[in-house]
N, C-alpha and C positions, 0 to 999 in steps of 0.2 A: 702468268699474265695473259688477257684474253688479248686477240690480233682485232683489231677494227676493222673493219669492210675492207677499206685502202689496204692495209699491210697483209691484208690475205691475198688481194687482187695480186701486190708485188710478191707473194713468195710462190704465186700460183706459175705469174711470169719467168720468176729465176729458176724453179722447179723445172718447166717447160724448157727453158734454152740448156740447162744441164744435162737433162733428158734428149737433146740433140747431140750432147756432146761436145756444146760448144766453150773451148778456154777462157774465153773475154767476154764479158758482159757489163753491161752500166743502167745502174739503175738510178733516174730524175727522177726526185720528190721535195715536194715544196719542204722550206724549213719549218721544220715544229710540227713534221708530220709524223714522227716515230721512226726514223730512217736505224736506230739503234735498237730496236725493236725486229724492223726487217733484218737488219743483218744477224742477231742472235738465233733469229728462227733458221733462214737460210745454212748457218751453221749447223745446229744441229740435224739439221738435214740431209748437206752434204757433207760434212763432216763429223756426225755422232761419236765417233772412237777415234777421231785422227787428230791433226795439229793444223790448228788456225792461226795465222796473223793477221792484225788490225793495224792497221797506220792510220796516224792523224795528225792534224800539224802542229800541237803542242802539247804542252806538257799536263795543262789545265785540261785540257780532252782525254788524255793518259788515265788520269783520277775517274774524272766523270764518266768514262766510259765501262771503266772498271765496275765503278757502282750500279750503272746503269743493267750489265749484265747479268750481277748477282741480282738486281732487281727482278728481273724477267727470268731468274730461276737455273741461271748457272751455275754451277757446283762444282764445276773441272776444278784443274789449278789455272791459275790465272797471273801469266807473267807480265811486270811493267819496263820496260826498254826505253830507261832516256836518262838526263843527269838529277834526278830527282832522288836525293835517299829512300831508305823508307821511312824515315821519322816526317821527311820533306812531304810524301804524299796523305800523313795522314791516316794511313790505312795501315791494319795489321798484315802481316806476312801470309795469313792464311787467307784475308781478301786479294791481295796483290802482293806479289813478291816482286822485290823491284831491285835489279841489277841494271850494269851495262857493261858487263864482262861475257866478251864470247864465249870464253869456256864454258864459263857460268850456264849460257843461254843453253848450248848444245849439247849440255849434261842434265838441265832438268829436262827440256824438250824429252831426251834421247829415255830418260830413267821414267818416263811418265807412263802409265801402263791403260789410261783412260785418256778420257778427251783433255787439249791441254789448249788454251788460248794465251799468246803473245801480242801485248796489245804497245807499240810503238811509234815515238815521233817519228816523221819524215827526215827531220836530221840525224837521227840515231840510225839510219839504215848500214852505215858504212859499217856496226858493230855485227848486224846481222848478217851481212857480205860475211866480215870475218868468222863468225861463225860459220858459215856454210862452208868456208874452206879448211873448213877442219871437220870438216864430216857431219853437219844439220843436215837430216834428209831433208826431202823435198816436200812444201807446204801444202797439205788436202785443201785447201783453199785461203786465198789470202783475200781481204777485206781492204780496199783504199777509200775510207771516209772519207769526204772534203775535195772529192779527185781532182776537183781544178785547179788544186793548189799544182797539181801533179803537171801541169802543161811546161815542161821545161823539155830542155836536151837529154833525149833516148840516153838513157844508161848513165845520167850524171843526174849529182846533186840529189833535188827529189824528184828528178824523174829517174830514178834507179831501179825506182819500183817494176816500170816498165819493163827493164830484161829479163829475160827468166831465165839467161846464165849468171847472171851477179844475183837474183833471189828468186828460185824455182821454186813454180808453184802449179799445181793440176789445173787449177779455177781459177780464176783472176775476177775480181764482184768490185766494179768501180760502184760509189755511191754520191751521191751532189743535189745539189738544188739549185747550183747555179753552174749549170754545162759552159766552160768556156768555148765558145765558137765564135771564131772570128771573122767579122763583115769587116766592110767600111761603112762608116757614119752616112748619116744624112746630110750634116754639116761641121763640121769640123771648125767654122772657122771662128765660133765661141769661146772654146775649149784648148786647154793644154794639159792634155789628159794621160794622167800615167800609162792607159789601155797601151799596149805595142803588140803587133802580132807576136805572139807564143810561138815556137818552136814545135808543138805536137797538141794539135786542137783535137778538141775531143769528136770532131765529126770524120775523126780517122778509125775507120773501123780497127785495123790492124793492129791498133795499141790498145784501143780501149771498146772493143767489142760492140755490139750491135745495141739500142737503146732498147731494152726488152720489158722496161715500164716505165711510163711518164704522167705524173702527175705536178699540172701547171700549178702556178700557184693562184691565178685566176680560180681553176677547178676547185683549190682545194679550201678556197675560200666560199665558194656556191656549196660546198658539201659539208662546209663544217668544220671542217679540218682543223683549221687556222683561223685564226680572227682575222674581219674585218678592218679595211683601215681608209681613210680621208689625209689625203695631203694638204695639207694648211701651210699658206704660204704668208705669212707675217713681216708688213712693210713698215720702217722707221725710217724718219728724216732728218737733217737737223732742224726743223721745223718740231720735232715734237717734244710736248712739255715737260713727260715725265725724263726723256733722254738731258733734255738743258737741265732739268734740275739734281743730276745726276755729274755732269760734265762742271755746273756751278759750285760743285762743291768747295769750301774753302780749305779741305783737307785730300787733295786728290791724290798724294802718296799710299793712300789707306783707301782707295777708292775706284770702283775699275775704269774711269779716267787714268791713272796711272798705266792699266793697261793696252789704253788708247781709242778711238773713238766707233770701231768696228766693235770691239769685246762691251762697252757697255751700250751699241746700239739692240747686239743679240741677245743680251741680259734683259735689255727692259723687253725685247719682242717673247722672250719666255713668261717672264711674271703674267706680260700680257693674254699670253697664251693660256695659263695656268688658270687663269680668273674665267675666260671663254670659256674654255673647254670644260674647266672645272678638272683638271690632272691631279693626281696624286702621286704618282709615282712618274719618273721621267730620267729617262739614259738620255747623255747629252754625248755626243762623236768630234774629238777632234784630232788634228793630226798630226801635237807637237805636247809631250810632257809639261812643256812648261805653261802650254796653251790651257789642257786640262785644268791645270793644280792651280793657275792665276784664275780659272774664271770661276772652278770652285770656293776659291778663298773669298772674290769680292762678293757673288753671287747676295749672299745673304743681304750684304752693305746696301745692294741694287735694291733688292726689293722690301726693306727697311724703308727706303729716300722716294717711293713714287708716291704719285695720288694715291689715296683711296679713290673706286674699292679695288685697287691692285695691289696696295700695300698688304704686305706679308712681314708681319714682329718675327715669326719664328722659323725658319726652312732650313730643314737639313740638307746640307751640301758638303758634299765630300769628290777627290779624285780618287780612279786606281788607274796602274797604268803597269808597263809588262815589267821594270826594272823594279818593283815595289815588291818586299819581302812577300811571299806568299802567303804566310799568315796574318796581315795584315791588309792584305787582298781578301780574303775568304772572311776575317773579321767587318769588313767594310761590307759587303754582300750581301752579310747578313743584319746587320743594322739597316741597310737600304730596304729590307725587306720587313723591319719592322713595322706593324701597322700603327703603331703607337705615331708614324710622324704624318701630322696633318697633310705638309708635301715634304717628298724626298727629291732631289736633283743628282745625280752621280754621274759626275764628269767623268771620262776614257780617253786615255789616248792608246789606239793602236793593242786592244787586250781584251775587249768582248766582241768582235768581228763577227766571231763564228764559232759556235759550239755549246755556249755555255748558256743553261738555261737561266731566262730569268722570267718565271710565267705571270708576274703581277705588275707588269709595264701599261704606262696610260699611254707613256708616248713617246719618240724618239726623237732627239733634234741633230739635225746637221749643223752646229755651232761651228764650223770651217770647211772649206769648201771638200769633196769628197770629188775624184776624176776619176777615181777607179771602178769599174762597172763592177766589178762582183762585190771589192770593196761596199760599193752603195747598195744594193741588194742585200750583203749577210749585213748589213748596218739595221737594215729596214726588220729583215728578218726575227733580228730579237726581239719587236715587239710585237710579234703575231704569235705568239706561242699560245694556247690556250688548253683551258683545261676540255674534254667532249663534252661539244652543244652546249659551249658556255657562253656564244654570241656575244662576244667580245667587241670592239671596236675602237684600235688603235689611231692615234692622231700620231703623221708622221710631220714634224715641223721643221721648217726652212725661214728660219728668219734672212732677211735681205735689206742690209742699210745701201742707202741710196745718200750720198754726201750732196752737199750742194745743193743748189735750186733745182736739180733734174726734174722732169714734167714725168710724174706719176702715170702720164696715158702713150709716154714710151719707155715702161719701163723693160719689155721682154728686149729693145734694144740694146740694153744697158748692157755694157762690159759686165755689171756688176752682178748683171741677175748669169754669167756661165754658170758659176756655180749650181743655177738650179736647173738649166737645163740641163747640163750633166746628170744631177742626178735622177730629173725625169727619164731621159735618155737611157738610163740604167733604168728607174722602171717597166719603163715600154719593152724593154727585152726582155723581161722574164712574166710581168702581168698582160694578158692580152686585152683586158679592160681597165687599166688602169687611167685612161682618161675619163670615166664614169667618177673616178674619187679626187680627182684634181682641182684643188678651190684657189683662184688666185684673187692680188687684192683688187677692185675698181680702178678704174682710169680715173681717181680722182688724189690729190696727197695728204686726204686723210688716212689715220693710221686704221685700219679696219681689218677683223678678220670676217671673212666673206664662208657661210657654213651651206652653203646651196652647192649641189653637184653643179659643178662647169659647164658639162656639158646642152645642159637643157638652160638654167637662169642666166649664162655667160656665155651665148653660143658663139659672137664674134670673138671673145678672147681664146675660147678654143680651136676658133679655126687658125687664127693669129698663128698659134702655138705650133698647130698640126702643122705650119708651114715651116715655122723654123726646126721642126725636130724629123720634116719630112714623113710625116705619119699617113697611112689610107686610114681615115678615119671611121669604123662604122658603127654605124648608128647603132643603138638596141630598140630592137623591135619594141613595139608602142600599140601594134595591134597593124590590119592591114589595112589600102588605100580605101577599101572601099567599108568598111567598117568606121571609119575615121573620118570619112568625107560626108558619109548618113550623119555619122554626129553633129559633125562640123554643121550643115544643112541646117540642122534642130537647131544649133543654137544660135546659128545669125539670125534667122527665122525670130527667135524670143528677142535679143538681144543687139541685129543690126552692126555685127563686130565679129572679130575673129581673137581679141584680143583674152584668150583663154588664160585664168591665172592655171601655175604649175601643176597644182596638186587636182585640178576641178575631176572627178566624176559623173558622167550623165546618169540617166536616171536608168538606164542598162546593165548600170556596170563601167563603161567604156572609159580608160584614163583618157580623157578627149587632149587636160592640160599636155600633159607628156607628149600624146602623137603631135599636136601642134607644134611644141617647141621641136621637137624631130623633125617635121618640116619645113621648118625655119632653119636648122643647120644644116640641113640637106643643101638648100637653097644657096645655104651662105657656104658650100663648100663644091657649087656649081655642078651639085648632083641632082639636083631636082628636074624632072624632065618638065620642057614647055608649057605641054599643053597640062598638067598639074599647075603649074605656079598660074596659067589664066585662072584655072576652076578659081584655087585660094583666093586667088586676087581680086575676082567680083565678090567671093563670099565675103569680104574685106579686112582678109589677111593682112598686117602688116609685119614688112620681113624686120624690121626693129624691134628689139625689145619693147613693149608699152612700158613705164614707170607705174607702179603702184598707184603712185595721185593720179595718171591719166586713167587707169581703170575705174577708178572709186569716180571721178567726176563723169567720163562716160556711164556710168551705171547711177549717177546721180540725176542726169540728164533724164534718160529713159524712166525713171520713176517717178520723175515731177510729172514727165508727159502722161506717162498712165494714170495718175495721182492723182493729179492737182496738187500734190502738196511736197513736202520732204519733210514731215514728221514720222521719220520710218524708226519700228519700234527695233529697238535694239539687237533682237534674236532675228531682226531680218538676213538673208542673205541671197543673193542676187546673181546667179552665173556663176558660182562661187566665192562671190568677194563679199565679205562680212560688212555690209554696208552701214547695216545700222548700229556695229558696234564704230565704227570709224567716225559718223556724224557724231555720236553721244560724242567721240572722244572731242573734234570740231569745237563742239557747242562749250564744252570743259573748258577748252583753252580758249576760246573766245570771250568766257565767259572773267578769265585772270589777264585776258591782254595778251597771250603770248601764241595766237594763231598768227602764222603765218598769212599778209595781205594780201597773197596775190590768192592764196587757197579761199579766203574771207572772200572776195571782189566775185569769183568764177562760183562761189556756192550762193552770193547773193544775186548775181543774175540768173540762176538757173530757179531762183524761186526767195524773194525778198523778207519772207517770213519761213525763212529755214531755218532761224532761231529764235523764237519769240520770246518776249518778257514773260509769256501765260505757260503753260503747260502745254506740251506737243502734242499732249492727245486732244487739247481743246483743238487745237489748228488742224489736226487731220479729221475730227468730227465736222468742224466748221467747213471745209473743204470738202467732205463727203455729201454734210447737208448742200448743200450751193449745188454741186453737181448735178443733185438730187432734185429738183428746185429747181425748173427752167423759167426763162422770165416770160412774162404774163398767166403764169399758172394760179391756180384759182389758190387760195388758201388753203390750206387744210388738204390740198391732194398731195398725195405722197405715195408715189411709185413702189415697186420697189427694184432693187437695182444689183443687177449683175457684174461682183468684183471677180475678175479670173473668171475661178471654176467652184466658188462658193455665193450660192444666193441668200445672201442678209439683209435684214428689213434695216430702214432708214434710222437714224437715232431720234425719231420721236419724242423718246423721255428725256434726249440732251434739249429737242428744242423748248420744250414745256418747261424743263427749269431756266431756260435762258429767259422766259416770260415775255416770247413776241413769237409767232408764226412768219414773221419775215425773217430773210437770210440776206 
């Protein structure tokens, strides 16, 4: 199996620090980067003829890891160490032979005459202990997958790993994506959060060696590595229809009203979700068996009883969870993955954390609150897996019921939203742009999912944010001041406004939309220097967001003035904003009664034949001729007339069939 760029990069690093001589090393790589990959190669590198062990912290990584290495070309024997049979695991003896007998262990070890791999849980150590004290040599390098699990008390538990009198080893190869290292919070005072300082962080060289390659999960997202993802934040009230008509049921024993008013507010925020985003596949996280298996069970009921087009007749929903036969764990997995279901949903409690791949995920929901940082990381984790340069883009979802009349424009207030800054809180620690994919919902208590990056269409809700989570916000470059200000320049110049929509590009190249809305959060985050925000300020920046309709009416304003008219043909567009597909749309609804009056009132003053009984293109000819046509001109003289930067002769032949020479 060929190594990727990254997994060369890391076996170039652990090569180098062995080559120093050094006992401890740890290697950070984002999840779903092939970190099972790196450590196979590493083995057979520093250990080609010797004896390897792997720890992991469950039984289900025991399997997977097993397969993984015959995958990548292992051949040795291959021991499995934990309470797993071998019927349990599934695999033949000559894939993985699988004890948890000391003797057992330190007789095949000892009788192996090539290279031999020991692949074992973190609770199963105390069997390896025993073995060693009956004479296991000492290990050519041991492997700790997952090492953060490893942050407990030196030489207990599963930090046992750590002595190398209770399990000697030449090489000690920590491996993780998610380093525990402990801070204090920004704010603490949201949260009641499992995190406690650990006993043996991993910023202790002396345990867990020097960091000798690090791939962010930011990085490994700019490279490819790992799918992209957008956090979608989905708001319910008891204010919304499909939840009352869900709560109204007259059979609510059978219905996830039975399981109370929280589990069918996150039900409808998924269908809702499903239908937005358009998901198919979706891992749902929660933190209680019984929480899984009840919201799996109603789920279907849920999205059966809403409106169309949310309604869904048919969705697969299932739980797994860690006390569940194994084989019917690995039979569920595999149905989840069949494509045959329009959508799958698979509820978890507490059993796909961390390790287990599942690479056809749309999306991941936090269906109960999650406090644990790394918890909420390998949660996020599972659905970034991708297949290479497969440009993925996972949706990680947070639904958030809000009870009661609570005001939709305090909702980061809300007790009720901890949950989510916890788990932001856990993003910001491991993504270092993870505010570029954060979409939360309007200050308004419409139910809405909001699909614009935050930072640029929502800058005040992200500075809001940045305050409660304590963040240094920084911008992404957008191009520089003086690149940005030339444009800026150009186009008040056309257009008398700063009000750039997001996506606009000048006629350079230059994202003008983007650097604008960057200095709009600059501004709002009291990084903008002085004499900057004058310049903007005369160009006539405004530091609020414009609305949509304030653009399309400013840009309807400027074109009557150029005009004379506002029969703007449909493919017009204006500073970037699609103007003349907006008026067609105006004219549509004007035309069935269901234009909004105040939008009717402000397009009639800005030109009273904005929507005429005749044809638009009469009204913009008729408005050309006129132009054309000053008063007391003689008959028959007819200029001709400079629109823009195209010179066109008058409509002559519209006036001849009109059958008068006056206008």
């Amino acid at each position: 199996m060929r190594l990727r760029p990254h997994q060369q990069e890391a076996l170039a690093a652990i090569r180098a620090a062995a080559g120093e001589g050094r006992p401890r090393m740890t290697v950070v790589a984002a999840s779903g980067s092939g970190k099972t990959l790196i450590a196979q190669r590493a083995c057979a590198e520093l250990a080609p003829q010797g004896a390897t062990l792997v720890l992991v912290p469950t039984k289900a990584l025991v399997v997977q890891s097993a397969r993984k290495w015959r995958e990548a070309g292992y051949g040795g024997l291959l021991i499995g160490v934990c309470s797993l049979s071998q019927d349990g695991s599934g695999l033949s003896r000559g894939e993985l032979a699988m004890t948890n007998d000391p003797a057992t262990v330190a007789a095949w070890v000892a009788g192996e005459p090539g290279p031999v791999v020991v692949v074992a849980t973190y609770s199963s150590q105390h069997h390896l202990t025993a073995a060693h004290s009956i004479g296991l040599a000492p290990w050519d390098l041991l492997i700790a997958d997952e090492a953060h699990r490893t942050c407990a008390a030196f030489g207990e538990g599963w930090g046992t790993v750590h002595d190398d009198t209770l399990i000697p080893a030449a090489t000690r190869l920590y491996m993780t994506a998610t380093p525990r290292i402990w801070a204090a919070r920004a704010d603490t005072s949201l949260l009641d959060t499992e995190d406690r300082p650990p006993l043996a962080t991993m910023e202790h060289e002396e345990i867990f060696g020097p960091t000798v390659y690090r791939l962010g999960l930011a990085e490994a997202i700019e490279r490819g590595i790992v799918a992209d993802y957008q956090v979608v934040v989905v708001v319910v009230d008891d204010h919304d229809q499909d939840l009352l008509s869900i709560l109204n049921d007259p059979h609510p024993a059978g219905s996830a009203h039975h399981d109370g008013l929280r589990n069918a507010a996150v039900q409808v925020a998924v269908v809702r979700a499903v239908h937005e985003h358009k998901l198919r596949r979706v891992l749902a996280f929660h933190n209680r068996v019984e929480a899984a298996t009840g919201f799996a069970r109603t789920l279907p009921q849920t999205a059966a009883k809403v409106h169309d087009p949310l309604r869904r007749d048919h969705l697969w929903s299932h739980a797994v969870y860690g006390e569940q036969d194994d084989t019917v764990t690995q039979s569920l997995l595999a149905a989840f993955d069949d494509p045959g279901h329009d959508v799958a949903v698979l509820s978890n409690a507490r059993i796909l954390n961390e390790g287990i791949d599942l690479p056809d995920l749309d999306a991941v929901v936090f269906a109960a609150p999650r406090y644990s940082t790394i918890d909420a990381v390998q949660s996020v984790a599972r659905g970034l897996r991708q297949s290479p340069e497969a440009g993925k883009r996972t949706t990680l979802l947070i639904p958030v019921y809000l009870p009661g009349t609570g005001d939709g424009a305090d909702i980061l207030g809300s007790s009720d939203f901890a949950a989510l800054i916890a788990i932001l809180q856990a993003l910001r620690s491991h993504d270092e742009s993870f505010m570029d994919r954060v979409t939360l919902p309007p200050p308004t208590r419409h139910n809405t999912v909001i699909t614009r990056d935050l930072l640029y269409s929502e800058p005040e809700r992200a500075a809001q944010l940045a305050r409660i989570l304590g963040l240094k916000v920084l911008v992404p470059a957008a191009g520089t001041w003086t690149e940005g200000l030339r444009s800026a320049t150009s186009y008040h110049r056309s257009f008398s406004h700063l009000n750039v929509p997001l996506d606009y590009t000048d006629e350079d190249g230059f994202g003008l939309g983007r650097w604008a809305a960057g200095q709009r959060l600059h501004h709002l985050l009291g990084a903008l220097p002085a004499e900057r925000r004058t310049v903007l300020e005369h160009l006539g920046m405004s530091w609020t967001l414009p609305t949509q309709l304030q653009g399309m009416l400013d840009h309807a304003r400027l074109f009557a003035r150029t005009h004379g008219h506002l029969s703007v043909p449909t493919t017009t567009v204006v500073g970037g904003y699609a103007l003349g597909k907006w008026l067609g749309g105006c004219r549509t609804r004007a035309g069935v009664g269901s234009l909004d009056i105040e939008v009717q009132s402000a397009l009639d003053r800005i030109d009273r034949w904005w929507n005429p009984p005749w044809p638009p293109a009469w009204q913009a000819n008729y408005a050309l001729a006129k132009a054309c046509y000053p008063a007391g001109a003689r008959s028959g003289t007819w200029p001709r007339v400079h629109v823009r930067s195209t010179t066109v002769p008058p409509s002559t032949g519209w006036r001849r069939r009109r059958g008068s020479s006056s206008v």
